[in-house]
N, CA, C and O of each residue as an XYZ file, in Angstrom:
332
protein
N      -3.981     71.789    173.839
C      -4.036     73.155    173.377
C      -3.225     74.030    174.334
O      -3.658     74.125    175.482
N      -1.723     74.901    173.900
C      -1.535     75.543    174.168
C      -2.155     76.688    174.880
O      -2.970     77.317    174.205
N      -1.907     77.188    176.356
C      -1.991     78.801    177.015
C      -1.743     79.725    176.238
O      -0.817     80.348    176.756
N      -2.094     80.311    175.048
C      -1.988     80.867    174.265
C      -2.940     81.952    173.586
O      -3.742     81.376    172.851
N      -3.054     82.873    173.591
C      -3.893     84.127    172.695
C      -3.963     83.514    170.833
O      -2.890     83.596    170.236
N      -4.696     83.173    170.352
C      -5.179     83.174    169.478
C      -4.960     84.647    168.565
O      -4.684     84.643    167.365
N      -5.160     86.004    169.472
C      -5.067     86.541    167.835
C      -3.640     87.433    167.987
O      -3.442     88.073    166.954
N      -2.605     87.637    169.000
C      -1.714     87.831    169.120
C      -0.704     87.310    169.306
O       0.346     87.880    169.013
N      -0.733     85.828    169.957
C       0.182     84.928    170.193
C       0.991     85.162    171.934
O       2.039     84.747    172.429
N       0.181     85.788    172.294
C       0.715     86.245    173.816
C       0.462     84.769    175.039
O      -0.604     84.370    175.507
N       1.639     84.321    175.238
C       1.442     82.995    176.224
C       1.741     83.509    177.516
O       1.627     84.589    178.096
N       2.261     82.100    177.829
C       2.795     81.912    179.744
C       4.165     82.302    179.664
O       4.611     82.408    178.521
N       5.166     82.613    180.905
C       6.361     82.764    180.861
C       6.613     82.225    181.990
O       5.830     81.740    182.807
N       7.978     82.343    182.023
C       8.443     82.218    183.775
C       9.377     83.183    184.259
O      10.309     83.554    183.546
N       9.193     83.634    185.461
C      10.094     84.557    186.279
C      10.097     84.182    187.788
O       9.995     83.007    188.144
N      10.201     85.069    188.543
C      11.165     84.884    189.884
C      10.130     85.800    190.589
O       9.573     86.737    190.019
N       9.910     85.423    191.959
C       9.467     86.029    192.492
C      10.287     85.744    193.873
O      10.982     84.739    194.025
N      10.130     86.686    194.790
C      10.559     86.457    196.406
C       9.941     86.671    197.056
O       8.811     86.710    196.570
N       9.978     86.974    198.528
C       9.480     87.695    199.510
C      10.626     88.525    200.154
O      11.803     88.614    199.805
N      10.007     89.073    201.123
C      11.419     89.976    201.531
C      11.317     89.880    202.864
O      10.299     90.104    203.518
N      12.458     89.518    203.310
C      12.763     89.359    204.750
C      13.202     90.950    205.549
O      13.798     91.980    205.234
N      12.560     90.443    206.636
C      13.301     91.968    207.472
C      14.583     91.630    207.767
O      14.952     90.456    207.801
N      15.494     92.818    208.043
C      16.950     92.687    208.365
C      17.054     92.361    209.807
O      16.304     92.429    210.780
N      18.342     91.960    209.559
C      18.607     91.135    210.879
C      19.710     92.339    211.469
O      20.548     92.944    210.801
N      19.454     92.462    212.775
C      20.525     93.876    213.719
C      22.185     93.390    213.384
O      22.679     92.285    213.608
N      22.610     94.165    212.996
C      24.153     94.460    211.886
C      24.469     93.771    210.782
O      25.597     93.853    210.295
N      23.318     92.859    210.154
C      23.509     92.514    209.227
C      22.140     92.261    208.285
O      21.451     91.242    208.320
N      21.980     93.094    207.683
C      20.878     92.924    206.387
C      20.987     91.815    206.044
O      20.058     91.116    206.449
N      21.846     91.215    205.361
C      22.065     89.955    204.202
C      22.279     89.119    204.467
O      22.655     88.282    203.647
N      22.127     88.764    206.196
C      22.316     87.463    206.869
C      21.114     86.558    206.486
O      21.403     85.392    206.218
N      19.885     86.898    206.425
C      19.190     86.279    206.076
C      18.514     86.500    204.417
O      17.369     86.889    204.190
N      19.337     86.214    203.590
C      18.686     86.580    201.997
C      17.238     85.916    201.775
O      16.951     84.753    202.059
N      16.535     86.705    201.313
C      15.136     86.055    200.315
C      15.154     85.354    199.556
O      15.797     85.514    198.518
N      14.396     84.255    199.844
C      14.701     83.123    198.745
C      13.912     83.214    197.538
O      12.698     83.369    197.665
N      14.401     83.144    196.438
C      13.764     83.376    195.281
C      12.811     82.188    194.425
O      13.648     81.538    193.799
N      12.030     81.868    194.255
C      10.899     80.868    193.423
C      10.619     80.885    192.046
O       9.985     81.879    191.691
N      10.827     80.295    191.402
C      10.266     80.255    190.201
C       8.659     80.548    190.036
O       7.941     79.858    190.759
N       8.177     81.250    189.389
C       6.715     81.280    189.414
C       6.470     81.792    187.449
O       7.320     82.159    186.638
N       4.910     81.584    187.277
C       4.662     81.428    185.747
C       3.811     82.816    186.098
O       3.365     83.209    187.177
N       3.754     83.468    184.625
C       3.038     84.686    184.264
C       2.316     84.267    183.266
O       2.936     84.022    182.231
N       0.923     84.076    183.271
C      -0.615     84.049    182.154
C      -1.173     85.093    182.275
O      -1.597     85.863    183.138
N      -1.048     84.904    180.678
C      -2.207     85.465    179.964
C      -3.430     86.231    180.457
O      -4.029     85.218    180.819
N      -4.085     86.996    180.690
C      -6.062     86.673    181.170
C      -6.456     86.394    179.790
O      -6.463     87.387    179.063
N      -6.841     85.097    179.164
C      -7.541     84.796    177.919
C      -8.872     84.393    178.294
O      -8.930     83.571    179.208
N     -10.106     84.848    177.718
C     -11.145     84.283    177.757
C     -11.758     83.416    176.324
O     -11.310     83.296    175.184
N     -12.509     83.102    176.740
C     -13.823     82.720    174.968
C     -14.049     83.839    174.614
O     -14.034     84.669    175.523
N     -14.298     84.265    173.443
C     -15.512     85.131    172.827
C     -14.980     84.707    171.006
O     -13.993     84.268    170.417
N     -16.381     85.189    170.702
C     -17.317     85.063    169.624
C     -16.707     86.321    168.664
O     -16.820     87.471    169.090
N     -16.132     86.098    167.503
C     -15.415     87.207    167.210
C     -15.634     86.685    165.194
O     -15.211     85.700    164.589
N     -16.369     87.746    164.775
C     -17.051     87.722    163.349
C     -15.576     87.438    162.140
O     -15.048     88.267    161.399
N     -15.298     86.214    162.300
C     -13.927     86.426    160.998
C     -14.507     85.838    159.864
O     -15.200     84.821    159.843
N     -14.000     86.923    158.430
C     -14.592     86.371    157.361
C     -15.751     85.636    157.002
O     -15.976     84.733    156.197
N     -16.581     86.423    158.016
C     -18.354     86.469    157.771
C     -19.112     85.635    158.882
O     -20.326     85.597    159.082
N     -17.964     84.886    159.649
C     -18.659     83.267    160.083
C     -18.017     83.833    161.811
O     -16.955     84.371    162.125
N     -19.071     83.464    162.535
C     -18.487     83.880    164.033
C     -18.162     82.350    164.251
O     -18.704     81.254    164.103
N     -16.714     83.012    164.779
C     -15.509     81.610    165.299
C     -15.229     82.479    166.912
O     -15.195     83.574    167.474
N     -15.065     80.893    167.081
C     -15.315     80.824    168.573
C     -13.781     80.901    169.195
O     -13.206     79.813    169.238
N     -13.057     82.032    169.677
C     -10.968     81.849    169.694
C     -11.001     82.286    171.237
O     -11.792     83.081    171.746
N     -10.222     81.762    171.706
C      -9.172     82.036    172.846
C      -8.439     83.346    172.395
O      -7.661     83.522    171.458
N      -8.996     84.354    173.494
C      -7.905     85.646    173.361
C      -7.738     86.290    174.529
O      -8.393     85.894    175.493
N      -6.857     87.376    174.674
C      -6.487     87.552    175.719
C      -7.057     89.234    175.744
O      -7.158     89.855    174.686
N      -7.390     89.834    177.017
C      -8.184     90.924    177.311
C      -7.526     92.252    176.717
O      -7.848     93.389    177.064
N      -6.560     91.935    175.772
C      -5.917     93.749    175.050
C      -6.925     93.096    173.729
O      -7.922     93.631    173.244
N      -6.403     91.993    173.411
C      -7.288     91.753    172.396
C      -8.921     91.901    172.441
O      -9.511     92.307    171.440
N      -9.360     91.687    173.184
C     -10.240     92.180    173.065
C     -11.028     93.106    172.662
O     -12.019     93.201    171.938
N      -9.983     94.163    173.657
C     -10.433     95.336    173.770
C     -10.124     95.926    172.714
O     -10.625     96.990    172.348
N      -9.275     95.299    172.125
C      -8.721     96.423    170.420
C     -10.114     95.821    169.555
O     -10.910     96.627    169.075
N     -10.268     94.703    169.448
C     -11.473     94.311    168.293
C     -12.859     94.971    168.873
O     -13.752     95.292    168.089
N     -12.995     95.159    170.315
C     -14.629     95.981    170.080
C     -14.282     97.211    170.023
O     -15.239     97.984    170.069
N     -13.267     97.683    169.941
C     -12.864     99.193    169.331
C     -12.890     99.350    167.765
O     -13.428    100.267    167.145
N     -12.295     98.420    167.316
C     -12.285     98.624    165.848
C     -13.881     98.197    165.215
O     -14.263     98.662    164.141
N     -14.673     97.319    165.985
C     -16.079     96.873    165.663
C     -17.148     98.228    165.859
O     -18.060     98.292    165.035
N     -17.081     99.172    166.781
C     -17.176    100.302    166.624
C     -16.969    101.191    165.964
O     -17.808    102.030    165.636
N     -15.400    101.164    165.533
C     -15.052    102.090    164.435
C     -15.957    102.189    163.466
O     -16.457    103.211    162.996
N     -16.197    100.747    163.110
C     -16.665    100.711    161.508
C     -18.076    101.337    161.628
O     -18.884    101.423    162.553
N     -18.059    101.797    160.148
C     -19.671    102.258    160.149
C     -20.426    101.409    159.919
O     -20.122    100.391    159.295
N     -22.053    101.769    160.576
C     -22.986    100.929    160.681
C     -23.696    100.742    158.777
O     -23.676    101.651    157.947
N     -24.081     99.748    158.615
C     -24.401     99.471    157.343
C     -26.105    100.484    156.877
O     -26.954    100.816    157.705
N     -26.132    100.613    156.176
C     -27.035    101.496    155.872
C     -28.872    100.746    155.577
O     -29.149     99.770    154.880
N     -29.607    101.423    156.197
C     -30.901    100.858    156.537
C     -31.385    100.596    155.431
O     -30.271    100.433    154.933
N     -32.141    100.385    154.489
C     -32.903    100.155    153.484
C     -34.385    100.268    153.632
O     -34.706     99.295    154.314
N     -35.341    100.893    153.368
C     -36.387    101.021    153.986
C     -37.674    100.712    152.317
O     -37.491    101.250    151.225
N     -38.576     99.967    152.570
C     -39.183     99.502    150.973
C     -40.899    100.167    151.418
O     -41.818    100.102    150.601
C-alpha cells in the first residue's frame, strides 16, 4: 500500500535539503554545502469517516481531515422525533 491520502491523493516527494556552512576568510564558496536528497510525507493518519452510510476505515492526511469535520458540522443535525 502506497504513502498515500486516500481522499485527496496527496503522497511522498523528493527534494534537497543542505546545511549551511560558515564562510571561510576571503572566500565564501570555498567550502560549498553539500546538498542530500531527502523525502517529504504526508501526516496521514486512520480515521473512521461515514461514506455512503457505512463507516470505512481510509488513510488520510490532516487537511483532509480537517475539511470533513468541517463539513460534518456544517450539516444539519437530523430532526428529533419525540412519540
Amino acid at each position: 500500500m502506497a504513502y498515500r491520502c486516500e481522499l485527496c491523493d496527496k503522497k511522498s516527494y523528493a527534494g534537497k535539503q543542505h546545511t549551511h556552512h560558515t564562510g571561510v576568510a576571503g572566500g565564501q564558496w570555498k567550502k560549498r554545502a553539500q546538498t542530500t536528497i531527502r523525502s517529504f510525507k504526508p501526516n496521514l493518519h486512520w480515521i473512521s469517516l461515514p461514506m455512503r452510510g457505512v463507516l470505512t476505515r481510509v488513510h488520510a492526511c490532516t487537511k483532509c481531515i480537517k475539511r470533513v469535520k468541517f463539513d460534518l458540522k456544517k450539516q444539519e443535525p437530523l430532526p428529533v422525533v419525540s412519540s
